[in-house]
C-alpha positions in Angstrom: 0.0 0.0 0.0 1.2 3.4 -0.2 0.1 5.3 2.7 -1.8 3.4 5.7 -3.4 5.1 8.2 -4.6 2.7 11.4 -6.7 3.2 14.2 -5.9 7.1 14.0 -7.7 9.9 15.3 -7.8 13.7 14.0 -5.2 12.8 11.3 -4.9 14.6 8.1 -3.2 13.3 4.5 -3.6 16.2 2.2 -1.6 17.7 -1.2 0.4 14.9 -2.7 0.3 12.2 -5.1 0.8 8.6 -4.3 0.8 6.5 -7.8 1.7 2.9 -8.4 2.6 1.8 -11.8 0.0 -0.7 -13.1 0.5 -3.9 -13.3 3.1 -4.1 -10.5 0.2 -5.6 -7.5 0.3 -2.5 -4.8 -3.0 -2.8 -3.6 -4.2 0.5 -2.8 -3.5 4.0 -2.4 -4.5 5.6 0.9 -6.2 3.7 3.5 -8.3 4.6 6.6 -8.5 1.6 8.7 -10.3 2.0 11.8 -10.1 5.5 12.2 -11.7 8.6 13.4 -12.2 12.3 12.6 -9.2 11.8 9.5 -9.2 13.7 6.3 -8.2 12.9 3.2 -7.8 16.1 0.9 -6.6 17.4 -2.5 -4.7 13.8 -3.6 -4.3 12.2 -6.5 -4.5 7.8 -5.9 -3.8 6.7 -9.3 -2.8 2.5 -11.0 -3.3 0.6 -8.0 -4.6 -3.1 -8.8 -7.4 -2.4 -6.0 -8.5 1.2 -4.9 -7.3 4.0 -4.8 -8.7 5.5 -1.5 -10.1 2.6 0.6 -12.1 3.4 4.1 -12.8 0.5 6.2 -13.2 -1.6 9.8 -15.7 1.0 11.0 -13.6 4.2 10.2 -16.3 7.5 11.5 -16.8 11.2 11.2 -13.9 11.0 8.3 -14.0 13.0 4.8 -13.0 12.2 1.4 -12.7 15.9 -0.4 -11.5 17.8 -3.2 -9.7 14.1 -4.4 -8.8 12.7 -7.7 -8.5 8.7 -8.4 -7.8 7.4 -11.3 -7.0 3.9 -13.4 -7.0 1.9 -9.7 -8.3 -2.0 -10.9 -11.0 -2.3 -8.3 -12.7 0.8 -7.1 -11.1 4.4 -7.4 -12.3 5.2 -3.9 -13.9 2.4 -1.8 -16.0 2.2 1.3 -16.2 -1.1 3.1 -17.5 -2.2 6.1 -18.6 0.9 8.1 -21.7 -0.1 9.8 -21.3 -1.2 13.7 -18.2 -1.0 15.8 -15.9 2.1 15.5 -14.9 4.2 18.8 -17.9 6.5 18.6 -20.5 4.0 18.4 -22.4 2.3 16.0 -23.9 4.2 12.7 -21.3 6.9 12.4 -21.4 9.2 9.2 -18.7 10.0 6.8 -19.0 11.9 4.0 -17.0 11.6 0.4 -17.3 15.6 -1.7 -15.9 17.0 -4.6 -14.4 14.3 -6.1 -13.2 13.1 -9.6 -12.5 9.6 -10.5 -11.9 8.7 -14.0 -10.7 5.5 -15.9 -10.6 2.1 -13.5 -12.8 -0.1 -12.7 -15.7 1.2 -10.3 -15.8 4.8 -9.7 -17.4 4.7 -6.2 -18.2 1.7 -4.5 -19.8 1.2 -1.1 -19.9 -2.6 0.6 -21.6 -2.6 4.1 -21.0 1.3 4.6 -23.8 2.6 6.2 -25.0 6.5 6.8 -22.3 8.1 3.7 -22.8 11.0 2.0 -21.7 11.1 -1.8 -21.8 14.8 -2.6 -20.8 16.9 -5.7 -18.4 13.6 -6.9 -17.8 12.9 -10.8 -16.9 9.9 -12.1 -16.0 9.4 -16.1 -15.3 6.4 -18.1 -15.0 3.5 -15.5 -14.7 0.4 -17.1 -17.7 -1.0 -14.8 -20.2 0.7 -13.0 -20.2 4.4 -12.0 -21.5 4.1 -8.1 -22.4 0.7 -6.8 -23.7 -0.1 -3.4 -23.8 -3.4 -2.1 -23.9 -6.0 0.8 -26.4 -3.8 3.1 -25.0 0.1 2.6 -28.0 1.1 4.2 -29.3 5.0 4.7 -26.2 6.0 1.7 -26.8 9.7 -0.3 -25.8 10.4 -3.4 -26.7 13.9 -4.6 -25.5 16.5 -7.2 -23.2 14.0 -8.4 -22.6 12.7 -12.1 -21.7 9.9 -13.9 -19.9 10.1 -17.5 -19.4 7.8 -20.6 -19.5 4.7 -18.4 -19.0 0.8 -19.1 -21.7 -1.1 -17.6 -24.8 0.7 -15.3 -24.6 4.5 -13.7 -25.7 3.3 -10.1 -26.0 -0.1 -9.0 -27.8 -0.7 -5.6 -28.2 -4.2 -4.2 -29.2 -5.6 -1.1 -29.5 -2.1 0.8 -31.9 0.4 2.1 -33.1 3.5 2.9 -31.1 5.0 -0.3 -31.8 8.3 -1.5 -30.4 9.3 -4.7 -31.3 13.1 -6.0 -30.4 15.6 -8.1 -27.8 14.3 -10.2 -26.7 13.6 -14.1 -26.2 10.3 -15.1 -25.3 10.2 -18.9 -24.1 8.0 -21.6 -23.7 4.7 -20.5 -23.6 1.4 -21.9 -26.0 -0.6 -19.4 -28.9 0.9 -17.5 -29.0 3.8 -15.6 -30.4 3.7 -12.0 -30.6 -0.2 -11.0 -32.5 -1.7 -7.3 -32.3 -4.9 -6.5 -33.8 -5.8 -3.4 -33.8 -2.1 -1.9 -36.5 -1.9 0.7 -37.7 2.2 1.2 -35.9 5.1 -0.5 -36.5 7.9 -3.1 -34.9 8.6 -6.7 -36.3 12.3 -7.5 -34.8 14.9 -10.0 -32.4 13.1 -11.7 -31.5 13.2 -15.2 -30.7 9.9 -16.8 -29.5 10.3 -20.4 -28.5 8.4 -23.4 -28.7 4.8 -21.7 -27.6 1.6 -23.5 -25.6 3.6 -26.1 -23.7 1.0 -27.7 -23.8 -1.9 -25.4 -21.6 -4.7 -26.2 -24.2 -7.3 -26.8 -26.4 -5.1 -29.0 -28.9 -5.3 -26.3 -31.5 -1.9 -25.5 -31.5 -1.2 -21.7 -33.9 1.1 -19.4 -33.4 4.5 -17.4 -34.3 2.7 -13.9 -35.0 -0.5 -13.0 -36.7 -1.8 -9.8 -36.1 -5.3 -9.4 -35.7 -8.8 -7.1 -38.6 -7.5 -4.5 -37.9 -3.9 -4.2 -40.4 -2.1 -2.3 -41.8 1.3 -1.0 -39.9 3.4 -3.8 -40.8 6.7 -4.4 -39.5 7.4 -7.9 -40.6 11.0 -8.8 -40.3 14.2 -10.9 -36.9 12.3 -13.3 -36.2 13.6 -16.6 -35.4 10.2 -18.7 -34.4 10.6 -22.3 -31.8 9.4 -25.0 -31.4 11.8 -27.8 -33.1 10.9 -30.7 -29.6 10.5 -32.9 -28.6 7.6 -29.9 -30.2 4.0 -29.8 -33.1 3.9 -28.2 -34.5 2.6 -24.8 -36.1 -0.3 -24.1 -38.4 0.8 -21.4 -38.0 4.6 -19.2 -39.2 3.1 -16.0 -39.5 -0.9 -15.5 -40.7 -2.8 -12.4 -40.8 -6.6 -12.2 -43.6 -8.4 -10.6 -41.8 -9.3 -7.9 -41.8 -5.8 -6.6 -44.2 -4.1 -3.8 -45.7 -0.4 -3.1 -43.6 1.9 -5.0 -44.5 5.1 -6.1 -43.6 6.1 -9.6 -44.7 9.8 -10.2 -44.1 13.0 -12.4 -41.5 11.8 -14.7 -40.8 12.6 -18.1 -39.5 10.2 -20.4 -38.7 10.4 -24.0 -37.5 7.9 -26.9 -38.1 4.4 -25.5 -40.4 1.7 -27.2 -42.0 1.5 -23.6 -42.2 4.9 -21.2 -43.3 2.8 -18.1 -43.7 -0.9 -17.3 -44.8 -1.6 -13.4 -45.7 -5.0 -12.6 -45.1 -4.9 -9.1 -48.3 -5.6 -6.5 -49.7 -1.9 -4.8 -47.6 -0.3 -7.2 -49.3 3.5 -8.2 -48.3 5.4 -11.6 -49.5 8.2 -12.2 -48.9 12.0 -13.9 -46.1 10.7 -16.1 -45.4 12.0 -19.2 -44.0 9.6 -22.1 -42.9 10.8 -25.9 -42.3 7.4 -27.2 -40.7 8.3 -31.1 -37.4 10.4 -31.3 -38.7 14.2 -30.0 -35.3 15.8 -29.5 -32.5 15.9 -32.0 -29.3 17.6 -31.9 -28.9 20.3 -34.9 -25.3 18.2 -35.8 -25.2 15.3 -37.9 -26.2 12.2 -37.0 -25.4 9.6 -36.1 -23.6 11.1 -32.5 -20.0 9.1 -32.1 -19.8 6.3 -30.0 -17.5 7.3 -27.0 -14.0 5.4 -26.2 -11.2 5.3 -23.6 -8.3 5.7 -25.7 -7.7 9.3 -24.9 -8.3 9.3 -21.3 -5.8 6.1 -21.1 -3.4 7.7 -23.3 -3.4 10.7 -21.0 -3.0 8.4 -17.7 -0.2 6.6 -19.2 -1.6 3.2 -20.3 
């Protein structure tokens, strides 16, 4: 690893860069392990063959800010296993702001974290998903974030709770946009998902959000959920399988899908959305818009 930082308190890393030179097997960049009230700020964690910032073992009250991380295998910055335990008690928040990841595998990626902020953070071009959140990262915020020409889904959310993502930009990406699977009470409002499933690599059309695998009490409201008309189009705006339960889909807008709004789930309602199925929007350039690619951003990290 390059810098470790271990059951600290009040501790500070801030203003350098730590780099590893890919493939050489250093796992991670900066790591909080078990610690309290520590900062990271204004570094740069770039080519490790795991993450680039890593907090975990029930670090609390500790900030990820004004941070870039980029080409790390794993997860640019990762949170893992932050629910119960640390020296302040159980549930303790910490908050990751202003970031920017770019190449890599995962931008942002949570794994039992519970109570995180995700505030202002941009992520461009992972090779996998932009933010996912797994293995019970309960009560987790992401707001006025955004996702960029991404490989595989914008957010991925499995197996937690009480999530509340709002007022971000999630655009161009090859798989879905906004993905639940088995996420019990939370609220997606005032997003923009744009241009999803351009060019995926099985020629397959994807949706703008997805509530799946017994998701339930979801209120989904007031998203604007549109691929231009000179992209492929979606398969479906809004879809929930039947395995779903009382969510709340609500004052959306969605335009150029073959279906707006699919809800199978039982006690589902749907209502005051507005659907414009055929290609509405056009840009005034000439079609059709170019397919996006990592070469440059690679070529400018050094790979």
């Amino acid at each position: 690893m390059g810098v470790i930082c271990q059951g600290a308190k009040g501790v500070t890393i801030a203003d350098l860069t730590v780099r590893s030179e890919r493939p050489c097997g250093a796992l991670a960049g900066i790591v909080l392990d078990g610690c309290g009230d520590c900062h990271v700020r204004a570094v740069l964690c770039q080519g490790f063959a795991g993450y680039g910032i890593w907090v975990r073992n029930a670090s609390f009250l500790c900030s990820i800010s004004q941070c870039s991380a980029a080409d790390n295998g794993k997860a640019n910055i990762y949170f893992d296993e932050l629910a119960c335990n640390s020296a302040a008690g159980d549930f303790v928040p910490n908050v990751v702001a202003n970031c920017i990841t770019y190449g890599g595998g995962t931008g942002i990626a949570c794994s039992n974290t519970i109570v995180l902020n995700i505030l202002g953070c941009a992520v461009f071009q992972p090779e996998n998903h932009a933010y996912h959140l797994f293995n019970t990262s309960n009560s987790v915020l992401i707001s006025g974030c955004r996702s960029f020409q991404v490989g595989k889904d914008a957010v991925l959310v499995e197996s937690s709770n009480e999530i509340n993502i709002s007022s971000n930009v999630f655009c161009w990406h090859r798989g879905h946009g906004i993905v639940l699977k088995d996420v019990n009470w939370g609220t997606i409002s005032a997003n923009e998902v744009i241009d999803t499933g351009v060019r995926d690599l099985e020629g397959n059309l994807n949706n703008g959000i997805m509530l799946l695998s017994g998701t339930k009490g979801i209120q989904v409201t007031a998203n604007s959920i549109f691929n231009w008309g000179d992209q492929v189009i979606m398969q479906t705006g809004i879809y929930e399988d039947q395995t779903c339960l009382n969510n709340s889909i609500t004052n959306n807008n969605i335009n150029y899908c073959h279906d707006d709004i699919i809800a199978l789930g039982t006690g589902t309602m749907v209502a005051n959305n507005l659907g414009y199925k055929p290609a509405a929007y056009l840009r005034m350039d000439n079609p059709p818009y170019p397919d996006f690619t990592r070469v440059k951003v690679m070529n400018f990290i050094g790979r």
